[in-house]
C-alpha positions, 0 to 999 in steps of 0.5 A: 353542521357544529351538533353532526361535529359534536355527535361524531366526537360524541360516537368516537368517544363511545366507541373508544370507551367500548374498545378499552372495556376488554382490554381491561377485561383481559388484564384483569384475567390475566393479573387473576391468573398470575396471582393463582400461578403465584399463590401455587408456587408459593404455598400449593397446599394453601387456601389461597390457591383455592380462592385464587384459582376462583377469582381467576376463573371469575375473571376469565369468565368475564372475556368472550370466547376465543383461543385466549379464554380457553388457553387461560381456562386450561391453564386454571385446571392445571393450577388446580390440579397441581393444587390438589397434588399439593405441586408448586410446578409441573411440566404440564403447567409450564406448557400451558403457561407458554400456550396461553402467553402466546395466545396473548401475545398473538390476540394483542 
């Protein structure tokens, strides 16, 4: 009966490891996608957008598919299209930072 104890501990544990794994996951993509949105409103033309914008994709590639991924991906195409306009903002970039804040908000 003491070792069924410790293999249920043993099992929550595990499963609360493996809970938190995409939740870090998603913080990491979004703090990626911050800083290319940051980096853009900062410099648009600068070189650090373009790494930016690939460690987000980097990042994002990493969450399993869902309405977050996509709304976070269509978010780093609109960064990168305001980079190579040389754009710090648009309306277009504004509404899909709104998307993808809401589909955070409504997967958490």
């Amino acid at each position: 009966m003491r070792m069924d104890g410790r293999i249920h501990q043993q099992g929550r544990a595990e499963r609360d490891r493996r809970a938190t794994a995409p939740d870090r996951e998603l913080r990491r993509a979004l703090r990626a996608v911050y800083f290319a949105v940051a980096a853009l409103r900062h410099a648009p033309r600068s070189p650090q957008v373009s790494r930016a914008i690939s460690e987000a994709s980097t990042a994002v590639a990493t969450l399993p598919g869902g309405f977050v991924a996509e709304a976070l991906y269509r978010l780093i195409g609109t960064i990168e299209d305001c980079h190579r306009a040389g754009t710090a903002n648009s309306t277009r970039l504004d509404e899909r930072w709104r998307t993808a804040t809401a589909a955070v908000r409504l997967a958490g």
